[in-house]
C-alpha positions in Angstrom: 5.3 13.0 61.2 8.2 11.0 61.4 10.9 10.9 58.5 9.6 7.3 57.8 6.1 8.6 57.2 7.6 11.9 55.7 9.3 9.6 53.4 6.9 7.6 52.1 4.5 10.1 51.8 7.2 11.8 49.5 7.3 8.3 47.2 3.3 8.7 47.2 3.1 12.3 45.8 5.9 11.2 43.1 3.7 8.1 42.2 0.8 10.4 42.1 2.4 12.3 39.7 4.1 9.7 37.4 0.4 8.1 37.3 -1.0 12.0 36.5 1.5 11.7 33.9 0.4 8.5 32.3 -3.3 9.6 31.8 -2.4 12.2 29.1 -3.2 11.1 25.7 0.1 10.3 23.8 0.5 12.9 20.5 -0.5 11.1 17.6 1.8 10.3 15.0 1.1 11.6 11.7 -0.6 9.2 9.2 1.2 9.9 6.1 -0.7 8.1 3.1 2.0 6.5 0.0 2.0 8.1 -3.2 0.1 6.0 -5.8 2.3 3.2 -7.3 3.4 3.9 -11.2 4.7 0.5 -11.5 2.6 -2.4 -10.5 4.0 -6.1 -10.2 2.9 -8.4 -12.8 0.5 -10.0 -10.2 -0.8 -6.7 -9.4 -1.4 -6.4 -13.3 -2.8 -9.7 -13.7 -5.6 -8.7 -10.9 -6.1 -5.5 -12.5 -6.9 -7.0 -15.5 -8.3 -9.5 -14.3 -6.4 -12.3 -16.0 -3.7 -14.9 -14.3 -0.1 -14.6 -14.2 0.9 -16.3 -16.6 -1.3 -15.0 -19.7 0.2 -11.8 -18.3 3.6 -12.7 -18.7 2.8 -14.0 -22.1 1.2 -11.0 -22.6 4.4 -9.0 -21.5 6.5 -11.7 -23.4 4.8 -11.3 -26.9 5.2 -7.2 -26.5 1.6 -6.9 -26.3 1.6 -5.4 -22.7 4.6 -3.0 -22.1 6.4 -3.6 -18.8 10.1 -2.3 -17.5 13.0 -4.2 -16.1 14.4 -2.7 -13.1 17.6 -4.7 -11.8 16.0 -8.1 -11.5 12.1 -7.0 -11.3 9.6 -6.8 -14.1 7.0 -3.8 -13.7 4.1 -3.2 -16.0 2.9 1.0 -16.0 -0.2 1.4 -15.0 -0.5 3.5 -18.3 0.5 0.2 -20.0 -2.3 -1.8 -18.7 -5.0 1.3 -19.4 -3.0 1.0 -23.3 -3.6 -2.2 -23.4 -7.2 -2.5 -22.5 -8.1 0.0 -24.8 -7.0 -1.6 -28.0 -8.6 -4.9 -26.9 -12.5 -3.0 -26.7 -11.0 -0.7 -30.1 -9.9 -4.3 -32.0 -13.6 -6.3 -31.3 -16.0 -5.8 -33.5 -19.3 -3.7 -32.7 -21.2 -6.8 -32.6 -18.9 -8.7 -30.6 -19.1 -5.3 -27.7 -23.2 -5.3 -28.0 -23.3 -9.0 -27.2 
């Protein structure tokens, strides 16, 4: 062979390998899953309640629905919204829960 064909048959075994190369599968990354949420936003807690916005900040405004300030934001516990749910069912009346 001549050094042309010696060299191009050099650039053929390296692209032969770098495409070898590119067949194996990448490692995956590890899927790491968040922690559950304490704090939820007050649109989060309206949706969980299933109530809008702004009966939920009223609710958070009258003291009926215990939230936190952090800097600027407003968070309601999720233990807060569980709270409150469970005095509204406790405060009907057994007829009013039957109907």
């Amino acid at each position: 062979m001549t050094d042309r064909a010696t060299e191009i048959a050099s650039t053929l075994a390296k692209l032969a390998a770098l495409l070898a190369e590119e067949d194996k599968p990448e490692p995956q990354a590890e899927v790491r899953s968040l922690p559950a949420r304490v704090l939820l936003t007050v649109e989060e807690a309206a949706e969980r309640l299933g109530i809008g916005r702004t009966t939920t900040y009223a609710l958070v405004r009258s003291g009926e629905l215990d939230s936190v300030r952090i800097g600027r934001l407003r968070r309601i516990p999720k233990e807060a919204i569980d709270q409150y749910a469970a005095r509204l069912v406790q405060d009907q009346p057994d007829q009013q829960r039957a109907a």
